[in-house]
C-alpha positions as CSV (number, residue, x, y, z in Angstrom):
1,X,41.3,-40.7,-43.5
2,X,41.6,-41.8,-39.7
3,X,41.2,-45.6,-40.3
4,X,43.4,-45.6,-43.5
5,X,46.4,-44.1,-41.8
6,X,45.7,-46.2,-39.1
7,X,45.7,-49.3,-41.4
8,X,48.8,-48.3,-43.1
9,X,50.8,-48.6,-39.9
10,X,49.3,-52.2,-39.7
11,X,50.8,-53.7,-43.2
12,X,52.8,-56.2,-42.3
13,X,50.7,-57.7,-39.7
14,X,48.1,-60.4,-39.4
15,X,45.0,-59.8,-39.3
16,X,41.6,-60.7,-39.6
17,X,38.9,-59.5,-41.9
18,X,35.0,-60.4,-41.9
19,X,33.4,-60.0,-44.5
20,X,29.1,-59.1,-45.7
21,X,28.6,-62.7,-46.3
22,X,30.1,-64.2,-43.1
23,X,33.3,-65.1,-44.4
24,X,36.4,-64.6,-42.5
25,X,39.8,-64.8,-43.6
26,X,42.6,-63.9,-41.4
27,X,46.1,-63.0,-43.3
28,X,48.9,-60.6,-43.3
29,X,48.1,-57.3,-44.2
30,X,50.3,-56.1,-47.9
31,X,48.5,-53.0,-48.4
32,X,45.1,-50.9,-47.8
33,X,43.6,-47.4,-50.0
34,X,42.0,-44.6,-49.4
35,X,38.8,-46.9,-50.4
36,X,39.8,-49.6,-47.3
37,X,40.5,-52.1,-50.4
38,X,42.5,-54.2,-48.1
39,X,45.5,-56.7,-49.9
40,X,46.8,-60.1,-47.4
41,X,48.9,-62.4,-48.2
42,X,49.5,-65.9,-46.4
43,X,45.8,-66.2,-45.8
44,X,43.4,-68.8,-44.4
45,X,39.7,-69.2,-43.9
46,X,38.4,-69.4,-40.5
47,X,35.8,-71.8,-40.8
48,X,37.2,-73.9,-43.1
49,X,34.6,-76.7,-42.9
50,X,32.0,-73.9,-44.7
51,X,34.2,-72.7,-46.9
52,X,36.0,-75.5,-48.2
53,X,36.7,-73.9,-51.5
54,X,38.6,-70.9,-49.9
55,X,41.1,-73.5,-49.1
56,X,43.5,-73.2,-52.0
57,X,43.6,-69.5,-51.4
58,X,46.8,-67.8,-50.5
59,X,46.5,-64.0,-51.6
60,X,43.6,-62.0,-52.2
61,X,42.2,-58.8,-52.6
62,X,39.3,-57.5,-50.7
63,X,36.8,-54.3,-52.1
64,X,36.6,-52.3,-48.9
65,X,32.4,-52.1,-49.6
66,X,32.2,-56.1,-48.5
67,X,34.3,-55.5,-45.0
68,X,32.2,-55.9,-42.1
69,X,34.8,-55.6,-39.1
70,X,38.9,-56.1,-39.0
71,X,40.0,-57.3,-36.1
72,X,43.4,-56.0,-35.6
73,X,46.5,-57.9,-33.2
74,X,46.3,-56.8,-29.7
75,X,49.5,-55.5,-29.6
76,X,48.7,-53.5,-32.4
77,X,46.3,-50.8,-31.2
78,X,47.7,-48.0,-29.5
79,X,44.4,-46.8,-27.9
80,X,46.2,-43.1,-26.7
81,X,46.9,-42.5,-30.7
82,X,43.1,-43.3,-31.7
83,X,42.2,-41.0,-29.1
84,X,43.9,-37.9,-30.1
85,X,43.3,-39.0,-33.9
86,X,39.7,-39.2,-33.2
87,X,39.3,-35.8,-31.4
88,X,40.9,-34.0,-34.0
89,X,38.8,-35.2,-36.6
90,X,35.6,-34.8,-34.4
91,X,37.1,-31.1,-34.5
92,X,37.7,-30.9,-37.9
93,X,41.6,-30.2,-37.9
């Protein structure tokens, strides 16, 4: 539940999302579940050269089993917050 809290502060920002198959496709964030299904909107493929049929695409929805990484904005990570989040849950509480 860590990352999808953490993800729900993010909606609303860009980000970028890798995916099993080397795609990447970087878009604002509309929504994420408990599953990491991740929503953007606005989005565009990063190599578009590769993926030249990716092109037309403006919105889509991503199964959270096919995510390799998200890279989140810079400004967007509050490292103290992760911290404490992640000690709690190492915890258990």
């Amino acid at each position: 539940m860590l990352f999808f809290s953490y993800f729900k502060d993010l909606v609303g920002r860009e980000v970028t999302v890798e995916l099993k198959n080397d795609l990447a496709i970087r878009g604002t964030l509309h929504s994420v579940d408990q599953y990491l299904n991740i929503k953007l909107e606005n989005t565009r493929v990063i190599d578009q050269e590769k993926y030249p049929h990716m092109l037309s695409v403006r919105n889509c929805f991503i199964r959270g089993s096919v995510v390799r990484y998200v890279q989140l904005p810079p400004d967007g990570v509050d490292v103290e917050l992760l911290h404490d989040a992640t000690r709690r849950e190492a915890r258990g509480g």
